[in-house]
N, C-alpha and C positions, 0 to 999 in steps of 0.2 A: 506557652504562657507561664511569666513568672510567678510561683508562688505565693500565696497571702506569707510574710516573715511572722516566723514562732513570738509568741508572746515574752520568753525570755532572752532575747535579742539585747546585747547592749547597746547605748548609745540612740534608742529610736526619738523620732521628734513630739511632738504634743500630738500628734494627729497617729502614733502608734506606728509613724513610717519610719524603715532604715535610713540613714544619714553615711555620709562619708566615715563619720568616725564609725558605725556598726561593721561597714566593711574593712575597715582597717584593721580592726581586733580582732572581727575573724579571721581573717586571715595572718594574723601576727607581723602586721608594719606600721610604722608611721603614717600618721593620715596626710604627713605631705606625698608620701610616697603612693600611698593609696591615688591620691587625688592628681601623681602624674599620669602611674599606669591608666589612669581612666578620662585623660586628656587626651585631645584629634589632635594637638599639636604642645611638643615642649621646645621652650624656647633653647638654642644651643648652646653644649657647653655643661645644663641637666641630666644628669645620669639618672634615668628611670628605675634602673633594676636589671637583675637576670630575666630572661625572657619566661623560665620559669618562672620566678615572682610577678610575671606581668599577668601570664597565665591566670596564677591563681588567683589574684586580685578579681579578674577581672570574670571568673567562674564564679567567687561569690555574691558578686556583685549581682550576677545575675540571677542565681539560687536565690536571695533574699530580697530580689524584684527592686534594687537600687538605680531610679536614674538623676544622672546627673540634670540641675536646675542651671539651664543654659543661659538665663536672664544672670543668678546669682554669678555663677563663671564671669560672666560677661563683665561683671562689675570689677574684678581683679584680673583678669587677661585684658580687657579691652577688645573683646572679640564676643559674636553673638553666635557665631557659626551658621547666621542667615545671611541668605542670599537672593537679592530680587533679583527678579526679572521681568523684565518689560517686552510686548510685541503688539503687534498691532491688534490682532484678535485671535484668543487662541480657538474658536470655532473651526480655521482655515486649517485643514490638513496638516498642509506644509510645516505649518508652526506648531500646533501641535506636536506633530513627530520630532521637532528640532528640541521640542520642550521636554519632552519626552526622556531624549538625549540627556540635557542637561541636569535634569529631575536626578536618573540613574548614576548620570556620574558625583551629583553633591553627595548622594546618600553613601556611596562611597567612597568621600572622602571624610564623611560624618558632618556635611551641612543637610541645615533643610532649606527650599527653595519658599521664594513668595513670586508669585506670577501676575502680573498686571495686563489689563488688556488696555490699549491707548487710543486706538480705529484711525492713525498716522494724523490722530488732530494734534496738534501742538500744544493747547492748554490743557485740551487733557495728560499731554506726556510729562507738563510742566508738573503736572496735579500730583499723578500717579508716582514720581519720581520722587517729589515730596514725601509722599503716603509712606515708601520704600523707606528711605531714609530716617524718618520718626521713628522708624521698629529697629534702628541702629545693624543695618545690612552688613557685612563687614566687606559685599563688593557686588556689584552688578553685571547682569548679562543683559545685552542690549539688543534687542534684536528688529529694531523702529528705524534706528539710523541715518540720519540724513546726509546724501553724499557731498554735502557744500553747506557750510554756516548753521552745522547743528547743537541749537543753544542749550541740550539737554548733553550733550558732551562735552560743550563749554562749559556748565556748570557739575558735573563731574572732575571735571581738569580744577577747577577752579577749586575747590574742597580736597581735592586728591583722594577720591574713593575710587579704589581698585575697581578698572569695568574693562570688559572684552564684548568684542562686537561680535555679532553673529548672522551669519546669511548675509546681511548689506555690508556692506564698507562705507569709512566716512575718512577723509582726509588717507593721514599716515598714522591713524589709530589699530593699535592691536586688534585684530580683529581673524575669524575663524570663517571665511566663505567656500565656498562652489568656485572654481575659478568659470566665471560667469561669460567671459569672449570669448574662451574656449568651444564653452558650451553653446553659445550664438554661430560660432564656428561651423561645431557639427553637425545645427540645424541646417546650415546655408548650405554645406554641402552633400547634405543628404538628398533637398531640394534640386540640386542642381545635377542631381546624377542620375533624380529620375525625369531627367529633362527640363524643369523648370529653370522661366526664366521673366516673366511678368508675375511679380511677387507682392503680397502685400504683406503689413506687420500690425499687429499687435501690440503695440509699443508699451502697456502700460504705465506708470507713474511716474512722473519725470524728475522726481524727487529722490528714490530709489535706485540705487547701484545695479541691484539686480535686471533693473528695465535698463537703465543707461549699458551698463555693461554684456547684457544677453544683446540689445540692438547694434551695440559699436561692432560687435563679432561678426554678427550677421550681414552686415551693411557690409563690412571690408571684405569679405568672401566674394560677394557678388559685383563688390566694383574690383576688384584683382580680374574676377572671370568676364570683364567686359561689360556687365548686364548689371549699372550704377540701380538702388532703387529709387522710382518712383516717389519723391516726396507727399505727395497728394496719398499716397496708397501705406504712409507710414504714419500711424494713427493713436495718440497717448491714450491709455483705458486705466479705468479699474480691475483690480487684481480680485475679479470676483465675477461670477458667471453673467448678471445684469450688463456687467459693465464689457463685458466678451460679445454679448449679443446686439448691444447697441452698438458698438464698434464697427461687426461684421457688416450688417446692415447698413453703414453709411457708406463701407467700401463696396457693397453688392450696389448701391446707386449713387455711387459717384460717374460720371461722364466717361467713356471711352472702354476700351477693351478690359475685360474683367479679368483677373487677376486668377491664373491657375494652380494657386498655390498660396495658404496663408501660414504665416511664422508667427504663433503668440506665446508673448515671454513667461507664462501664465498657465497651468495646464485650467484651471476655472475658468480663465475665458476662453483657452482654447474648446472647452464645453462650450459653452453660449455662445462661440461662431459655430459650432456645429447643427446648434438650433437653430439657429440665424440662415442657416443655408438648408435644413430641413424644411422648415416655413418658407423659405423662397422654391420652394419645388426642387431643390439642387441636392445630390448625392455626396456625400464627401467622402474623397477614397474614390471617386469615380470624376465627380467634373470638378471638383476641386481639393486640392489635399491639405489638408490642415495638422501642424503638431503644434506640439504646446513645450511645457518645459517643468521642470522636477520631478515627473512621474510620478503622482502621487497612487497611492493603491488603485484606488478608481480607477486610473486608467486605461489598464486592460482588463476591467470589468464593464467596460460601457459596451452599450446594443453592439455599436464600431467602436473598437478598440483604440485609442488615442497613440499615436508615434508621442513619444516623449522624450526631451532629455533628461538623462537621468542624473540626478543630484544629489550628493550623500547625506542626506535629511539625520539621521538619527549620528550618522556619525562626526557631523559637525555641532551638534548640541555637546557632545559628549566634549568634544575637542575645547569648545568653547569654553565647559566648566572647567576641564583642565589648565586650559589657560589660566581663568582667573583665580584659580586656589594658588597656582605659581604667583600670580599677579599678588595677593594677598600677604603671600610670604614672601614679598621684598624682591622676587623675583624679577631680571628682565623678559619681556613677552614681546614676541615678536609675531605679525600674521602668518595663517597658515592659508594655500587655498590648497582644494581640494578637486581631484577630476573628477570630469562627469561621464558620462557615456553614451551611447545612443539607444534608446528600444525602438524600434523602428514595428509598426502594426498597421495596421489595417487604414486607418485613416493616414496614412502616403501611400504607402504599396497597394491600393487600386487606381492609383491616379497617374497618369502620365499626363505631359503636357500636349 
């Protein structure tokens, strides 16, 4: 913890704080120079100093408890060193951990983060996006993203405020995901190797890349191996335990041969088919196998351990901030995806078809 600064300090303000210029006289520099070494970014072409002088500058600064007023900066850089971020809720794991990512990597690049939650309503994301922008963000992590006609990207584009997408994809916008067919991939053929071949899905949001792109994976697996899915048995949910368990349930009584095997793009709802088939008297990992998808910590801490695919949650937040501090500094950004992998547990590996 820094210091209360000495009373005979020069340069302090009306309030007995050090100021840019305290630090520059002690340290013997000019307070433009003080006020580079103590900038996240100097424009090219600025000569900051010997990296000693950076050093010291930036030792007193901390000795005499100096921090820089990032609204004041803001008002002659044009930069606030904030950064929103928008998701659907950050309660959910998944996003969480992604935020988490992002969080870590602004603070190392010397932003601070502002986090919105949106619940994938649309006036809210209108709202919230607004909210962002009034605090003068200098760029956005988007992590709501709608994979067709999203007006909160169009209104980003339309302002030119630096933003990188994160976990969903939209259009041919920069963006930082899970490569998510792949990861639909793994599931179908994990499925199919331990015999399955009357499959249901978990389709979640049909809005959402992550659902569109975990289902496209999965689907071309099993129509490549002969065994097309079941339209009736491919089912759009909520990305949330409720909406898993309603799900399950209408596929446990839909008409005809049931289904030895469920794929949800979702590890929440792959919870709430678990209940879902608890409550119908049914085993899972025994008369039916169920995974889910991003392995969230949960789950292989459940009663039965959840098969999950696994998705690089923290290290796509991280990627994503990366992105957009490039994005910020004029930089071009291009997407990244990321692979996933398979944990394979309890809830497939008791089940055979």
């Amino acid at each position: 913890m820094a210091r209360e600064p000495e009373p005979d300090l020069p340069h302090l303000d009306r309030a007995g704080r050090p100021t840019l210029a305290t630090v520059a006289a002690l340290a013997g520099v000019h307070p433009s120079t003080a006020s580079r070494a103590l900038s996240r970014t100097v424009p090219d072409g600025v000569r900051v100093g010997s990296s000693d002088t950076v050093a010291r500058i930036r030792a007193v600064a901390e000795q005499v408890g100096f921090s820089r007023n990032v609204y004041a900066a803001g008002l002659r850089t044009r930069r606030t060193s904030l950064v929103g971020v928008l998701v659907p809720r950050l309660t959910d794991l998944v996003l969480a951990t992604i935020y988490e990512g992002v969080d870590e990597e602004a603070r190392r690049h010397g932003y601070q983060t502002f986090v919105a939650n949106t619940s994938d309503d649309e006036a809210e994301r209108a709202a919230k996006l607004e909210m962002l922008l009034a605090r003068q963000v200098d760029g956005i992590v988007l992590g709501d993203a709608r994979v067709e006609d999203d007006e909160v990207v169009a209104r980003l584009e339309a302002r030119r405020v630096p933003f990188v997408l994160v976990s969903r994809r939209s259009g041919g916008h920069p963006a930082v995901t899970c490569d998510d067919v792949a990861g639909g991939r793994l599931a179908a053929r994990h499925l199919l190797e331990l015999g399955h071949r009357r499959v249901a899905v978990i389709a979640g949001e049909p809005y959402a890349s992550t659902a569109v792109d975990r289902l496209a994976g999965f689907a071309e697996v099993f129509a490549d191996a002969g065994h097309p899915l079941d339209p009736d048995l491919v089912v759009p949910s909520r990305f949330d335990v409720s909406g898993g368990r309603e799900v399950c349930q209408r596929i446990l009584d839909a008409p005809g041969e049931r289904p030895t095997a469920i794929f949800a793009v979702n590890d929440f709802a792959a919870i709430g088919a678990l209940g879902a088939l608890r409550a119908a008297g049914l085993t899972a990992g025994r008369d039916v196998a169920v995974i889910g998808y991003n392995d969230i910590s949960l789950a292989q801490d459940m009663p039965l351990p959840l098969s999950s695919v696994r998705s690089p949650l923290h290290e796509m937040g991280r990627g994503a901030m990366s992105s957009l501090v490039a994005a910020i500094d004029g930089e071009q950004v291009s997407s990244t995806l990321l692979s996933p992998s398979l944990a394979a547990r309890e809830s497939t590996l008791g089940a055979t078809a």
